[in-house]
KOLDOKE-577256 format. One record per residue (C-alpha): residue number from 1; residue in one letter; chain; x, y, z. Coordinates in pm, 1 decimal, always signed. Layout:
BEGIN
SEZA resi resn chain        x        y        z
SEZA  NUM    A     A        X        Y        Z
...
***
This chain:
BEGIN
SEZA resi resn chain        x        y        z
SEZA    1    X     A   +552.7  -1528.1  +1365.7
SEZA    2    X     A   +215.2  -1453.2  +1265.9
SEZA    3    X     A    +43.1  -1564.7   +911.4
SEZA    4    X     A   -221.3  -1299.1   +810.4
SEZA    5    X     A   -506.0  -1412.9   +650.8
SEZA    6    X     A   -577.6  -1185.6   +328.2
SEZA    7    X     A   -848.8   -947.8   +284.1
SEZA    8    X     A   -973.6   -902.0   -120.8
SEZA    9    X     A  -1152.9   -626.8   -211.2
SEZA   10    X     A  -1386.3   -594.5   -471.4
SEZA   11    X     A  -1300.9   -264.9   -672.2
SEZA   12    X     A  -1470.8    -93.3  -1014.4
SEZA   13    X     A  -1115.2    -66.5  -1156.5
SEZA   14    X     A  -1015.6   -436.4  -1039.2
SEZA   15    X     A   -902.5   -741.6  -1229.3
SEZA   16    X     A   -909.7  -1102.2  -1211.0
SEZA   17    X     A   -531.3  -1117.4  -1211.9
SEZA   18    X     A   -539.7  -1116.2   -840.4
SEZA   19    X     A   -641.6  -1430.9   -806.8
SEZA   20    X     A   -270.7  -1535.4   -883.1
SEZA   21    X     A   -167.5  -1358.5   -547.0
SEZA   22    X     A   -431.4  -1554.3   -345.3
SEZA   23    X     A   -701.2  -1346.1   -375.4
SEZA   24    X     A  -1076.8  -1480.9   -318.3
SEZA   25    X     A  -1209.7  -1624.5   -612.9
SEZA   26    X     A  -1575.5  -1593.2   -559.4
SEZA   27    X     A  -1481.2  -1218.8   -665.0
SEZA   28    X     A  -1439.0  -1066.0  -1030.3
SEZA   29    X     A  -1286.8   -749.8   -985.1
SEZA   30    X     A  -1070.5   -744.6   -698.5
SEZA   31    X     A   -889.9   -425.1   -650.3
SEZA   32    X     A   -644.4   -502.8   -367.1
SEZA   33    X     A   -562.9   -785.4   -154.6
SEZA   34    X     A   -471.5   -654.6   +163.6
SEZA   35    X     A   -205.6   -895.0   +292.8
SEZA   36    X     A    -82.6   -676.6   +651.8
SEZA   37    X     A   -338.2   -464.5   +794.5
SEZA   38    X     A   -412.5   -305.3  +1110.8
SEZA   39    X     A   -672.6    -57.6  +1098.6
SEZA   40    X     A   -997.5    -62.0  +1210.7
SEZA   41    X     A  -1165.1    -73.8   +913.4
SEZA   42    X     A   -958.1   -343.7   +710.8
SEZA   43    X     A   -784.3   -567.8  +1029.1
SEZA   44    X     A   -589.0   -917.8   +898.0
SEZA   45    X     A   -718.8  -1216.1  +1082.2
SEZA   46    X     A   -426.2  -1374.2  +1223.1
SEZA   47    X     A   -427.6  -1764.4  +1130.0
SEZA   48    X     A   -167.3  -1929.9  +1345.9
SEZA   49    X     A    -22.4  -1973.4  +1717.2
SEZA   50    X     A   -120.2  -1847.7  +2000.5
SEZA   51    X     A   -331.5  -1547.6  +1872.8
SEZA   52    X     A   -514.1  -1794.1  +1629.3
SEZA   53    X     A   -869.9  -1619.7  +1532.4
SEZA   54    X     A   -743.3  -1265.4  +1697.7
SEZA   55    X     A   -750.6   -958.9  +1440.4
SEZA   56    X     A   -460.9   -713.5  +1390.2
SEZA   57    X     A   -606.3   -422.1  +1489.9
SEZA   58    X     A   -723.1   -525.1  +1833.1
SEZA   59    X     A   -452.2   -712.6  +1904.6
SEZA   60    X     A   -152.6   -418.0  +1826.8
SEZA   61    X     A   -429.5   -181.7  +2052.0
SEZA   62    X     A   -405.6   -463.0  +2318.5
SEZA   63    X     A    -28.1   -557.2  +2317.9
SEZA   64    X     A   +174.9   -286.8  +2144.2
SEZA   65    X     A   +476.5   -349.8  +2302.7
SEZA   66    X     A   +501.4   -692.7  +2146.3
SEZA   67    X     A   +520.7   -515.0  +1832.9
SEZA   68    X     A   +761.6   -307.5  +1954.3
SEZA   69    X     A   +490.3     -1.0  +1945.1
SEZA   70    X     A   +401.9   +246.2  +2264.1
SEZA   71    X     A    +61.7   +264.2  +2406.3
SEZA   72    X     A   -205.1   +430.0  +2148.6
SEZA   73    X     A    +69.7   +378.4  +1873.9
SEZA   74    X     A    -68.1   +195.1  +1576.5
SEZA   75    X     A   +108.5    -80.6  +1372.6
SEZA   76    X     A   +198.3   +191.4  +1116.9
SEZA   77    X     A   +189.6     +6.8   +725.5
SEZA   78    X     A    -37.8   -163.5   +526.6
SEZA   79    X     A    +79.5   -404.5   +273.3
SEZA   80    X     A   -120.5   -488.1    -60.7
SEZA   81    X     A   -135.3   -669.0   -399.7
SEZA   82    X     A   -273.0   -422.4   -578.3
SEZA   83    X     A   -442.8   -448.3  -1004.5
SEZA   84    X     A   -578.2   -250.8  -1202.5
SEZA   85    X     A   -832.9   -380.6  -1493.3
SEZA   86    X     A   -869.4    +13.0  -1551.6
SEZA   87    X     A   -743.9   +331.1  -1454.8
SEZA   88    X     A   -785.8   +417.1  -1095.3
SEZA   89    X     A   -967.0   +802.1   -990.8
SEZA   90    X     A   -709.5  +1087.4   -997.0
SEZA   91    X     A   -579.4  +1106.4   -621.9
SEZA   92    X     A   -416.6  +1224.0   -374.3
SEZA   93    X     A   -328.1  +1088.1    -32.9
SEZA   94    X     A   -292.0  +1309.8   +282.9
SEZA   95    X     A    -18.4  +1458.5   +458.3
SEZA   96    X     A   +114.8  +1433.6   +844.1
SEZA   97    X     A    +65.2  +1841.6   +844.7
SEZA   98    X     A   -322.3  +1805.8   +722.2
SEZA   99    X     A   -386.9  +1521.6   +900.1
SEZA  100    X     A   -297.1  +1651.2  +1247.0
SEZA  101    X     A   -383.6  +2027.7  +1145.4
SEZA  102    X     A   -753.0  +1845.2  +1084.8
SEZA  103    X     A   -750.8  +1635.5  +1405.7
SEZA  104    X     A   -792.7  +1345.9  +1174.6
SEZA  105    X     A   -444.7  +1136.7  +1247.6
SEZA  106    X     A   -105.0  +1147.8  +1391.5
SEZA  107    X     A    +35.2  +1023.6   +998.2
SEZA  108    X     A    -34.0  +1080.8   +687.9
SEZA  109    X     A    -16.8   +861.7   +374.4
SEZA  110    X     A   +281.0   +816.4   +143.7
SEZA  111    X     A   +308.8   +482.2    -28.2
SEZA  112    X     A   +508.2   +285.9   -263.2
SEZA  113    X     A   +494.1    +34.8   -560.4
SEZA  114    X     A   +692.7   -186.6   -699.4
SEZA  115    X     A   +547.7   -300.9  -1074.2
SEZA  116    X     A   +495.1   -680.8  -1076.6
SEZA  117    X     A   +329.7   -587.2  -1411.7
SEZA  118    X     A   +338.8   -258.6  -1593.1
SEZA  119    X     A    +45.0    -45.3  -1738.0
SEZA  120    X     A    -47.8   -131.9  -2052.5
SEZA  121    X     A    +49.7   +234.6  -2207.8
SEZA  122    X     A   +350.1   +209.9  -2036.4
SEZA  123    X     A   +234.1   +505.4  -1784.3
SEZA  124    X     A    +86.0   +600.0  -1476.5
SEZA  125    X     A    -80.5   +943.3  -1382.1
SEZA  126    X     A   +181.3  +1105.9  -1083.9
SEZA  127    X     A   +277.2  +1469.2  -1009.9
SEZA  128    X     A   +121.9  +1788.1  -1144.5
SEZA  129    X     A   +182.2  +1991.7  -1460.4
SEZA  130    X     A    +37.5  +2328.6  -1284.4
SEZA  131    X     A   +123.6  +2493.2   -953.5
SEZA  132    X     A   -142.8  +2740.8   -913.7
SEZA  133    X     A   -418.9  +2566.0   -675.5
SEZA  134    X     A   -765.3  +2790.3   -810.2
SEZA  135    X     A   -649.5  +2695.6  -1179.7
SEZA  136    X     A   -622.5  +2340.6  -1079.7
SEZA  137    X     A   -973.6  +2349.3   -937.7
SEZA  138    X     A  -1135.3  +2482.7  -1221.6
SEZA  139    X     A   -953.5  +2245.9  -1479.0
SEZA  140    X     A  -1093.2  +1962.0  -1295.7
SEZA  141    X     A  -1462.7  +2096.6  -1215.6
SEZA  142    X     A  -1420.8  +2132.7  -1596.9
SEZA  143    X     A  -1314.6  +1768.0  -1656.3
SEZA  144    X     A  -1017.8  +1866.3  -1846.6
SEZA  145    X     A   -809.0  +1636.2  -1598.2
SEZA  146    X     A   -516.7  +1552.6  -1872.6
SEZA  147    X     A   -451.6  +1931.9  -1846.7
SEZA  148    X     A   -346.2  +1887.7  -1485.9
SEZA  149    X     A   -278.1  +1576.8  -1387.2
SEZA  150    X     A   +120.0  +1455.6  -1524.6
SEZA  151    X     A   +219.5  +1153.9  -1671.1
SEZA  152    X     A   +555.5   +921.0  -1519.3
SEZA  153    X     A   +644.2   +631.9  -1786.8
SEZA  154    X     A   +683.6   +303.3  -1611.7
SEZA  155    X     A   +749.0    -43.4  -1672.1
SEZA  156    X     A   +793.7   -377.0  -1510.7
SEZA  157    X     A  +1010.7   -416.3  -1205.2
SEZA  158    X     A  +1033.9    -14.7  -1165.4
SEZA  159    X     A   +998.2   +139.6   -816.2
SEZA  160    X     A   +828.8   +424.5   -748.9
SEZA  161    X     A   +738.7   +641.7   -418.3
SEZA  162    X     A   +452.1   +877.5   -396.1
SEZA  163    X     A   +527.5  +1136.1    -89.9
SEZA  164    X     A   +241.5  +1221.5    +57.8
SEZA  165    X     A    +72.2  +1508.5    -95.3
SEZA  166    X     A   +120.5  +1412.4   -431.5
SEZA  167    X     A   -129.6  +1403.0   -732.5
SEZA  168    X     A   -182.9  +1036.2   -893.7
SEZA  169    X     A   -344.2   +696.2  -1000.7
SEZA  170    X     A   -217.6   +397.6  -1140.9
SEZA  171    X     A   -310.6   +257.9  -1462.7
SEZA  172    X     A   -498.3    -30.1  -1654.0
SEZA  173    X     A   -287.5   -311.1  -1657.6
SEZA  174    X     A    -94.7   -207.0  -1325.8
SEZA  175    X     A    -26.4   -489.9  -1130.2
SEZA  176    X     A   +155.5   -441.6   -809.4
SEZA  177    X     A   +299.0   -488.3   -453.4
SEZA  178    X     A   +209.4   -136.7   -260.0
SEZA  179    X     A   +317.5    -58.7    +38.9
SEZA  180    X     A   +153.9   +264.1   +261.3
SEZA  181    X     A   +126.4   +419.0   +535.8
SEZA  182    X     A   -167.7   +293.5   +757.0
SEZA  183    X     A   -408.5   +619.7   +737.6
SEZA  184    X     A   -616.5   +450.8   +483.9
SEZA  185    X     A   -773.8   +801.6   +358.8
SEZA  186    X     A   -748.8   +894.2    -30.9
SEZA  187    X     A   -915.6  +1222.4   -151.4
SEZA  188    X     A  -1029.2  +1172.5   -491.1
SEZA  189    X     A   -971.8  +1449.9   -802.0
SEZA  190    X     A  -1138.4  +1313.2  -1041.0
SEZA  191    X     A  -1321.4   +980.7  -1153.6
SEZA  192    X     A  -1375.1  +1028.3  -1557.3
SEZA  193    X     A  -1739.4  +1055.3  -1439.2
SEZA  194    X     A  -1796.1   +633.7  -1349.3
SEZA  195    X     A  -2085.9   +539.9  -1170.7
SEZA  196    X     A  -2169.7   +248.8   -871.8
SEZA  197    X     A  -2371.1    -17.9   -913.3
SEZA  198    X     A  -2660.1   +196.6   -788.7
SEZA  199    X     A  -2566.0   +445.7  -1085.1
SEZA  200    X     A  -2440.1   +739.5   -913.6
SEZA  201    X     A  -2146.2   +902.1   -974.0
SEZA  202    X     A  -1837.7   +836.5   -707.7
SEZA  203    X     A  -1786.6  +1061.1   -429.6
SEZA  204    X     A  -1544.1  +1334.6   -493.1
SEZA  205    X     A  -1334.0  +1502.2   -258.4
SEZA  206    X     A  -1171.1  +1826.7   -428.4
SEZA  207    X     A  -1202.6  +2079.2   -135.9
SEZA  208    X     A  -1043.1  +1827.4    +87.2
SEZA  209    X     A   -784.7  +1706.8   -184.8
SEZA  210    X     A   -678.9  +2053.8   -293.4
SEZA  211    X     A   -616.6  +2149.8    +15.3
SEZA  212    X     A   -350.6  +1896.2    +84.8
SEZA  213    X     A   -182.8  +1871.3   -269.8
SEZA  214    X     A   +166.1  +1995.6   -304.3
SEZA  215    X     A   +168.1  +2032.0   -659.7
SEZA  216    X     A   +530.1  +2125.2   -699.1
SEZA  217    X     A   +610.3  +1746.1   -582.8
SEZA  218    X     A   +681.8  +1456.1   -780.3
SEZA  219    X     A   +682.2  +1102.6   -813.0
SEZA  220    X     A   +994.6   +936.3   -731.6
SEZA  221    X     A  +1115.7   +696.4   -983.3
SEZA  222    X     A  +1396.5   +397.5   -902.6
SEZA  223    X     A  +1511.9    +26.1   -905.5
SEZA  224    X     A  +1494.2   -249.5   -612.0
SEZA  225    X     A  +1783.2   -354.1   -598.9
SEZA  226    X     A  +1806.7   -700.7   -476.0
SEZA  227    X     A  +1920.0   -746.4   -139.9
SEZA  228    X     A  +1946.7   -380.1   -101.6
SEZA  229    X     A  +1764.4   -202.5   +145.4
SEZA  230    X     A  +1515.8    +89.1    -23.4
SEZA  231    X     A  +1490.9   +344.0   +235.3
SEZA  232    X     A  +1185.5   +586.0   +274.9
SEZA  233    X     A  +1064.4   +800.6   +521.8
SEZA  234    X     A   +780.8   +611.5   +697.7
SEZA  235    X     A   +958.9   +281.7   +572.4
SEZA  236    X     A  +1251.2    +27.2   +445.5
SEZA  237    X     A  +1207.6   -251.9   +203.9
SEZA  238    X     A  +1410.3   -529.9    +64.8
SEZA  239    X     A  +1337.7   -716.9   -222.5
SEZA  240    X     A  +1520.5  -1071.0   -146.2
SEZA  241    X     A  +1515.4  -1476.0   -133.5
SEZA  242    X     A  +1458.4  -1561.2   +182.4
SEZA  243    X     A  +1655.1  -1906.6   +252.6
SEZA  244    X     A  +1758.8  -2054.0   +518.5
SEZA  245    X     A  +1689.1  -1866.8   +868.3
SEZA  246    X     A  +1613.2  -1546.3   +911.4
SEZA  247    X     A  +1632.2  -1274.3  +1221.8
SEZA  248    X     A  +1420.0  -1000.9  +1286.2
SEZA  249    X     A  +1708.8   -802.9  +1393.9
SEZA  250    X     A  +1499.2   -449.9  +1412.5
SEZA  251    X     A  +1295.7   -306.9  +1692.8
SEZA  252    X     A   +947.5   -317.9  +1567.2
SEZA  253    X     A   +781.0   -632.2  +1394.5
SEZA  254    X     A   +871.1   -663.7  +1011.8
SEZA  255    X     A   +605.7   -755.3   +703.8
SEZA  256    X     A   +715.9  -1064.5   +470.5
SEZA  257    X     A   +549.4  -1030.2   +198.5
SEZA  258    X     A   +579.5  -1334.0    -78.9
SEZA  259    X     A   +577.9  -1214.6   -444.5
SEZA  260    X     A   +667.3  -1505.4   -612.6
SEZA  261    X     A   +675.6  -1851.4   -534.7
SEZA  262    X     A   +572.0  -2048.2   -217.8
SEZA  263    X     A   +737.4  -1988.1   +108.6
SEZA  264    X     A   +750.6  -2298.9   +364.3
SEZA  265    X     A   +872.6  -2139.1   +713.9
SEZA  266    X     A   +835.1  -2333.7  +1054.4
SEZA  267    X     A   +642.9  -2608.8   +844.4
SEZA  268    X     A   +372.6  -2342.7   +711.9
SEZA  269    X     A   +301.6  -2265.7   +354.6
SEZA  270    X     A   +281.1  -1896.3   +250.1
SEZA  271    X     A   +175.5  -1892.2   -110.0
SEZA  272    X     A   +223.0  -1601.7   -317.0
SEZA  273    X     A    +46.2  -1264.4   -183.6
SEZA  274    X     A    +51.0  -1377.8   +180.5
SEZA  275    X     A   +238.5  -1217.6   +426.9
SEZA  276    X     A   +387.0  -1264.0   +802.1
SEZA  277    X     A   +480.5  -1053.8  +1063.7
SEZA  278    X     A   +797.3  -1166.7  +1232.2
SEZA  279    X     A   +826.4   -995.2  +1598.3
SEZA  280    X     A  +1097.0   -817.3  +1733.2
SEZA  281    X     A  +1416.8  -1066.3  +1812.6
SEZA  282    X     A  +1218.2  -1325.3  +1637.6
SEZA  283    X     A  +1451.1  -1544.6  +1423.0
SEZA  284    X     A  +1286.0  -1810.0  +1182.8
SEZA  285    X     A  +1380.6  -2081.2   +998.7
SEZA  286    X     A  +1260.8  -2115.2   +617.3
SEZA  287    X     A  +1194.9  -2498.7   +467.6
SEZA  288    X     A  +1141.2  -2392.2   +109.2
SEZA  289    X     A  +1294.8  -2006.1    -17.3
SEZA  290    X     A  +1093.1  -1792.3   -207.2
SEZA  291    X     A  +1081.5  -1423.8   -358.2
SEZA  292    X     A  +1009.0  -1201.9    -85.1
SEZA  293    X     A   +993.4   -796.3    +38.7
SEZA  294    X     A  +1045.5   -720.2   +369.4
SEZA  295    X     A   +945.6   -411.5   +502.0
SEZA  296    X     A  +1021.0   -235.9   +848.9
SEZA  297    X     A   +813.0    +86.4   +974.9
SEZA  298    X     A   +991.9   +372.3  +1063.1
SEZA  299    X     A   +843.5   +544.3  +1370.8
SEZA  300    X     A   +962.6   +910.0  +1269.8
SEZA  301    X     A   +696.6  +1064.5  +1436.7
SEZA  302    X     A   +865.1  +1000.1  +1793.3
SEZA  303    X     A  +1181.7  +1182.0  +1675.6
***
């Protein structure tokens, strides 16, 4: 088993709500916690065991087979508490044909979240309500965003997938557990014209970002149900409370994520918005339950 230290990041759009998930308080605005990550640029300090100290990253590039990866393979999701204090930029996230047409990644970047709080309007922006790609362009250059970009009504405790490809943003108020694939790249739309803290205007990506949009594709909408597996392309996750012991029964290591409640598990405390990785074959045992997820990477791309 291996406790991940989390990794807050400061964001224009974040909130002080994150602090409930164990985010770093010395920080206003945090935008996402990242609780499992293994990429270069974001890697999870690992804060038990034998690997005490070691970061993700190196450590899956190093010894992939011990989470049940090949050679050159990377530990393929990143987990994160994610909160909006305002509406994110108008996005969309790459997919496996772009990326690898573009030499810029073997995946691409679908992603999931489950709403530990809803948006405030009781709506995020997901899917697209035009198909033609040069009339999309010119509504945004234009700012007339609302013109393009859809709307998906949402609540609390409602699931939702966004394939790859896919125009979106969550909301102000949004507070929630997101799951993705681990090409960290999003191509932004639009930004309602914000500015950093050295008062220019965000970066933009539209040529890159229209070129991977599928704008016939939507937003998936569902339910977790408890103790049912939700199964995804790149992924599987089950919302659950983990008591007792519990097996990592799959082939490749598995995120535990806690959303609510503290975990105790082999005598260590995992307080809300923490996460472990549990190896393949490992079996734990848990002191104190808690509300978990527990997701598993898929590793389609071999097939």
């Amino acid at each position: 088993m291996l406790i991940l230290e989390p990794i807050s990041k400061r964001r224009i759009w974040g909130t002080e709500r994150l602090h409930d998930y164990s985010g770093n308080k010395n920080i206003d605005k945090i935008g996402s916690i990242y609780t499992v990550s293994a990429i270069e640029e974001i890697s999870s300090r690992i804060m038990n065991g034998e690997y005490i100290g070691q970061d993700l990253y190196h450590l899956v590039k190093q010894n992939p087979e011990l989470f049940g990866l090949k050679k050159g393979e990377p530990y393929p999701l990143i987990v994160s508490m994610t909160g909006a204090g305002e509406n994110l930029s108008i996005q969309v996230h790459p997919t496996d044909d772009y990326v690898r047409k573009n030499g810029i990644s073997t995946i691409g970047k679908s992603e999931s979240w489950y709403f530990l709080e809803g948006p405030e309007d009781g709506w995020i922006y997901a899917g697209s309500k035009m198909t033609d790609k040069s009339a999309i362009k010119e509504k945004i250059q234009e700012g007339k965003y609302e013109e393009v970009v859809d709307k998906l009504p949402v609540k609390q405790l409602d699931y939702v997938f966004i394939p790859a490809g896919t125009l979106h943003a969550l909301t102000k108020g949004s507070l929630v557990y997101e799951i993705q694939q681990s090409t960290d790249i999003t191509y932004r739309f639009y930004d309602y014209d914000r500015v950093d803290n050295d008062g220019k205007k965000r970066e933009l990506h539209l040529e890159h970002a229209l070129g991977t949009l599928l704008p016939s594709q939507e937003a998936v909408k569902s339910t977790l149900v408890k103790d049912e597996w939700k199964v995804e392309k790149p992924y599987q996750i089950l919302l659950t409370h983990l008591i007792d012991e519990y097996e990592n029964k799959e082939a490749i290591a598995q995120a535990i994520t806690v959303i609510s409640g503290s975990l105790v598990v082999e005598n260590e405390t995992i307080d809300k918005g923490k996460s472990v990785l549990i190896l393949p074959n490992e079996k734990i045992t848990v002191q104190q339950s808690a509300e978990v997820i527990i997701a598993t990477p898929k590793i389609y791309w071999r097939e």
